[in-house]
Each structure stands twice: as C-alpha cells, then as structure tokens.
N, C-alpha and C positions, 0 to 999 in steps of 0.2 A: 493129079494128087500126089505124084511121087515127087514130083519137082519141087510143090511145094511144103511137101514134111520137110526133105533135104536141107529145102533153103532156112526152115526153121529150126533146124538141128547145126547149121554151119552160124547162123545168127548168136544162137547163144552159147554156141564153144567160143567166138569173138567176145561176148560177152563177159565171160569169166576169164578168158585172159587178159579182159582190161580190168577187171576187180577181183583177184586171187581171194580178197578175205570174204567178199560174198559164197563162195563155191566150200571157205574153210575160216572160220570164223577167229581160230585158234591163231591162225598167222598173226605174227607182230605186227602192228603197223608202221613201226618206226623201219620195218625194210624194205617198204617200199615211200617215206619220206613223209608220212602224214600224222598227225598229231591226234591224241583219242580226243573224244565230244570230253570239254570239261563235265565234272559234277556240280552239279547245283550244292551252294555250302548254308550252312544252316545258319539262322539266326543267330542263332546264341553263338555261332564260333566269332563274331562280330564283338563279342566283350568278354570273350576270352582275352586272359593275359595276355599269352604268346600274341596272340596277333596285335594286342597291344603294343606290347614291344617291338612287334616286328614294323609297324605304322611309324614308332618316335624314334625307331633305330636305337634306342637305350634299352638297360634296364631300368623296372617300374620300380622298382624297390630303391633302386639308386636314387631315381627321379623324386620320390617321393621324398628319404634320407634328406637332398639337398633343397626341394621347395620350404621342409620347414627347419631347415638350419636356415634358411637364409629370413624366414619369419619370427624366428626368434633375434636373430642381429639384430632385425628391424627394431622390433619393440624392444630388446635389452637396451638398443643406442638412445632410443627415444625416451627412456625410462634415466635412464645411468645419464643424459645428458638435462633432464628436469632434473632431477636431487642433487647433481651437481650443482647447477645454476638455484635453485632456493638455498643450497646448503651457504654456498659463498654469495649471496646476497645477506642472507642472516646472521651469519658466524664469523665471518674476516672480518667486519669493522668491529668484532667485539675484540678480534684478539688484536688486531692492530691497535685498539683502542688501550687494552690492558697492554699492550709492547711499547705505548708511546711510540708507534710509529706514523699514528694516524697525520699528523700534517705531513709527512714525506707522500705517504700513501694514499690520495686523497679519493673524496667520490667520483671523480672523472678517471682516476686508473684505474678503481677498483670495479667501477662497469667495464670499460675496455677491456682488462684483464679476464675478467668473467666472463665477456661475448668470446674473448680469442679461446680460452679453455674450452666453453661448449661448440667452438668451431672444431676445436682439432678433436675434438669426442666424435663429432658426427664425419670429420674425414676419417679418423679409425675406422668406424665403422662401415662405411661407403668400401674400404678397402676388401675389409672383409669379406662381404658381400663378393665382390670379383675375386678374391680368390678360392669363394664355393662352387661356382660355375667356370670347370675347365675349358669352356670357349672362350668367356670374359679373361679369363686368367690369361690366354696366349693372347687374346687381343693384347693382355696389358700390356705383357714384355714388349709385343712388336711396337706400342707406341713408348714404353720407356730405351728401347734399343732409337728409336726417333726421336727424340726426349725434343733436340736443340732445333729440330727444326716445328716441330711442334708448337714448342713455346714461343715462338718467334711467331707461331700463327694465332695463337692463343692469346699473347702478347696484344697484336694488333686488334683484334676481335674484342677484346675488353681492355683497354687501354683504361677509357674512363674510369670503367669501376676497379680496377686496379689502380687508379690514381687516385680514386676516392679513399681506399682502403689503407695507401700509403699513408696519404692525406691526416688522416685518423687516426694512424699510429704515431704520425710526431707531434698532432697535435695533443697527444698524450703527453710524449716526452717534454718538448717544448713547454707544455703547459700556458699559450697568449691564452687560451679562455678555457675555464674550469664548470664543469655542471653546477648550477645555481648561480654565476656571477651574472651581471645586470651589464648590457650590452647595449651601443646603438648600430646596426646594422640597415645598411641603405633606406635611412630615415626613419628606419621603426625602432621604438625600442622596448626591451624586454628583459627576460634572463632566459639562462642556456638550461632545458628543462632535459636534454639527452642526449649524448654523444653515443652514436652506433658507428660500426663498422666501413661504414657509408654515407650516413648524412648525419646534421647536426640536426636537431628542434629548436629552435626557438620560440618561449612563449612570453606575444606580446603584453602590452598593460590592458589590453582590452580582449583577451584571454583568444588572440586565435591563436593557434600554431604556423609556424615557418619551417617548411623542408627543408633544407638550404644542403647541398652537396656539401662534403668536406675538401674538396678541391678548391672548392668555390672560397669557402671560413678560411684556406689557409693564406690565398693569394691576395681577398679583398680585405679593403679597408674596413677596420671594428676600432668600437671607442667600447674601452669596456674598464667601463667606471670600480669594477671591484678589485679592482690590483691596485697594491698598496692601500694609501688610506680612503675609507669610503666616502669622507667629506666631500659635497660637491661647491662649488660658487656657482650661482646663477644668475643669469640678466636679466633685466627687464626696463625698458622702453618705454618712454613720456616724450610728449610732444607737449609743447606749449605755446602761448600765441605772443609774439614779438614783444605786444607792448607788455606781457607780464614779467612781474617780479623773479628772475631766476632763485636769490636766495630765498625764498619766503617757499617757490616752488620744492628747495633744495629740504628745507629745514621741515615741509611737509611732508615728503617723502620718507626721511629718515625718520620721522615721531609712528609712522603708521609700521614702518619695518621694524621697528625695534619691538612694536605689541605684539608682532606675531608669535604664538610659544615656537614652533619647528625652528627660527633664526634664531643662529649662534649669537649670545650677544656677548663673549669675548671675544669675537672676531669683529674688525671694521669692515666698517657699510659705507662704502662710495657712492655719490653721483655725480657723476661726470656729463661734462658739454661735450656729446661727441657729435654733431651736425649743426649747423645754421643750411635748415632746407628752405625749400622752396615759399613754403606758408607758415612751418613751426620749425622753435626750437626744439630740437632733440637732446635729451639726457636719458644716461642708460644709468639705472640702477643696479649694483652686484654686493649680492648678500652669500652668507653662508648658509649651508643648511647640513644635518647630519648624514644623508645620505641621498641619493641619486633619483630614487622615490618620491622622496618629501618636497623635492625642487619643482616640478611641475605646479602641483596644489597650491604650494606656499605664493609662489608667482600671480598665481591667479588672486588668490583673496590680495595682497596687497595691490594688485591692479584694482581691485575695484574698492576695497579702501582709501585707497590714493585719488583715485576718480569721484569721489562722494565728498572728501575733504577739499579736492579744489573746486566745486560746485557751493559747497561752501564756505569757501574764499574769496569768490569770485576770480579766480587763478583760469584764465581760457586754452582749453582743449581745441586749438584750432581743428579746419579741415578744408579739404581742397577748396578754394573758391580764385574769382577774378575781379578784378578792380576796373570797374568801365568810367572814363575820366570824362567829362563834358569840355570843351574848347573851342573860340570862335574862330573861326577859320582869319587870317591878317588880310587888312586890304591888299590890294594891288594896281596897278595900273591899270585904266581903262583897256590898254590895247593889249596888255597882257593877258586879262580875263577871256579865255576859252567858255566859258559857261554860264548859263544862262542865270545861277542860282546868285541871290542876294551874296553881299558880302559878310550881312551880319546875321546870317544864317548860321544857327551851329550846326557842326557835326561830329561821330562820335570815331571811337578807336578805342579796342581793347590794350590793356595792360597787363 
C-alpha cells in the first residue's frame, strides 16, 4: 500500500510539471508557447462595419462615396449623351439651314458629325469612370506609360474596324456617296438610307436593307446615279426576225416611246442596229427619263407597248429555233457505193 500511494504522489508531481497551468490557472500561456481556446464570435459581429471593412480591406463610407459617383457618371453620360444627339438631330439643320450653310453641310456630315460627338461624350465618360476607382486609375497610367506598344497590339486586334471607321470618315470628306443619293451596288440598286461609324445601309427598290462595311463602300465599285445631274438614258433591247422591216420596226419603236409621259421628249430617242445574231436582228432603244427611278418602269411598259404594236404589224419577234433541210443523197459509182441504202434515198442534216 505504501508503494503504491508513493508511486501515485510521484505520477502527479510529473504531471503538473508537464502542464504548469493546470496546477495554476493564472500562468500565461504564451510562456510556455501555446495559444488560448479562441471565443466563439457572435453573429451579429458578422455585419458589423468594422469587420466589414476589415473583409474589403477599404473603408465602407469610401466604398459606398465611389459606387455612386460612378452611378451617376453612368446615367449623367447616358442622359447628356441622348439630349445631345436629339438636340443636333433637330436643331443644326435649322441653323445651318438659316446660315445657308446647308449644301456645304449636308445630311451625311451632319449624322457623322453627330455619331463622332455622342462617341467622344461617352469616351468622357468611360474616363471618368477609371479615374473614380484608384485601382483602375494606376491601371491607366501603367498602360498609358505603354501607350506605343499597346496600340500597336490594339492596332492589330481591330484593324478592320478601325479601317471601317477610317473608312467612314473620308467618306464623309470625300463625299462619292451622300445619305439619300440612288446607288447601284454589286447589282442591287437602291439609295444610301445611313452612313454610321462602321457600316453603310443601303436600301434597296424592294425595301430590304444591305449592311455593307464602310471599307468595303470605299474600295468597291458604285454607280451612284445622284451626283451631278439626275437625268438617266436607258436601254432597251428588240430583237426581230431577218425577213422584217427594220425601218417600219425602227419608226414603231419611237411612236410607242415618245407616248410614254416619264420620256424626255426634248431629248432624242435612238435605235440603233447593234447585232445581226444568230436568229434576230437586234436593236437597242435609249431614251431619256428624269431620274434613275423612273428608268426601270418606263422600260418596261414600252417593252410591252412595243411588243403589242409589232403583233400588230406583223413585225416577227423571232426566237431560238433550227432549220432541218431535206436533200438526196448524189449518185455514185456502183463500186464506190459502201452501203446498202438506195441512192434515191433522202437523208436529213441539221442547219
């Protein structure tokens, strides 16, 4: 029994010299290297400020100061950038109009001009914007301290639409095609219904629209009937059949053109022999007409004016055909004859 009180009295002196602060509660624990049990933290310190702040590493007051300064840029830009754009859609052709400036300054600068103002409205503002947020801000300098190598990668990256937008700006200056002139463009034709930034519109005679790049409008071929005088000549194409009458063809043609009211009748009306084909004569008709619109339509009714008058004329509208000729084969020699067929056998061959 003595032996083992002893050995239960020498246990727990080892004991408290392995853990000092069980024996004496009051001891530090940072001297012998250990950290106290955290506290459990309360709910609500979870939407306290401070630990707010302490989470966004900002202050909230700041944070908040700059989310609606930059909410108001927003909607001022967006706002300042519509009243701009209605005010010079409705107002600048009036004063241009009272300045007699209006033909220098027409409605193809006066859009251009207005999309380039509402551009640089909204790059003001974009600017703004980064320099309310002082991370954006040191972003900026560090890429305007890289400006040249930048642009040079910005450059390649949009080339196109940087070539579109060049595109667009001389054909401002330049002025080959203006909003509203009548245009023929790879076979369609139309007139020029908006000139942006980027692409052209074109709207054709059977009202669809054409996107057409402005890289595209500067380099490609346009027929664009409204520069200088609007007057167009138009052609139009008669065939007739050999054995008819050309003057009688010639003198029918011009009595049906000359009734049409769209044809200039102080301007002369040709038809010319421009083919001897294959099965008809060909003559082309070219009349005048006032403007570039009117040429289609007018072409047509005297096509079928002209087609009604030589049906009664008897003036022939030929059309493809073949002439198959009948012929009797020539005698020959008995010892030359290969075959077995008569000699007065016909046989046929196309023409």
């Amino acid at each position: 029994m003595l032996i083992t009180k002893r050995l239960s009295i020498a246990v727990d002196k080892i004991r408290l010299m392995a853990d000092p602060v069980a024996k004496n509660p009051a001891i530090s624990t940072q001297l012998i290297g250990q950290s106290p049990a955290p506290e459990p933290t309360p709910i609500t310190e979870y939407f306290s400020i401070n630990y707010i702040e302490k989470v966004l590493g900002t202050n909230l007051w700041d944070l908040t100061t700059t989310v609606l300064s930059i909410l108001v840029i927003i909607l001022a830009t967006f706002l300042i950038a519509r009243i701009v754009d209605e005010l010079l859609k409705k107002h600048i052709p009036r004063i241009l109009e009272a300045s007699k400036m209006d033909k220098e300054f027409d409605e193809t600068s006066h859009a251009m001009t207005r999309r380039l103002i509402v551009a640089a409205i909204y790059t003001i503002g974009f600017l703004m914007i980064i320099l309310q947020v002082p991370s954006l801000n040191r972003v900026a300098i560090a890429m305007l301290a890289g400006a040249g190598v930048a642009g040079l990668a910005i450059g390649f990256a949009a080339q196109d639409s940087l070539s579109n937008v060049i595109s667009g700006i001389l054909l401002v200056i330049f002025k080959p095609i203006r909003i509203g002139d009548y245009v023929d463009f790879k076979g369609e034709y139309g007139h020029i219904e908006d000139l942006t930034l980027r692409h052209t519109i074109v709207c054709t005679w059977d009202l669809r629209r054409i996107i057409v790049p402005n890289s595209l409008m500067s380099s490609d071929y346009i027929v664009n009937w409204s520069i200088g005088s609007p007057e167009t000549i138009w052609p139009v194409d008669f065939g007739i059949g050999y054995s008819s009458d050309i003057d009688k063809a010639r003198n029918i043609i011009i009595e049906e053109t000359k009734q049409h009211p769209h044809v200039l009748k102080d301007e002369e009306i040709f038809v010319r022999l421009t083919e001897l084909g294959d099965f008809a004569v060909n003559l082309r008709l070219t009349f005048h007409v006032p403007n570039r619109g009117l040429a289609f339509d007018t072409g047509c009714d005297i096509r079928e004016a002209v087609k009604k008058r030589f049906d009664a004329e008897g003036i022939e509208i030929p059309y493809p055909y073949r002439n198959i000729f009948l012929q009797r084969q020539p005698e020959v020699f008995p010892a030359a004859v290969s075959s077995p067929r008569s000699s007065s056998e016909p046989y046929y061959y196309e023409g």
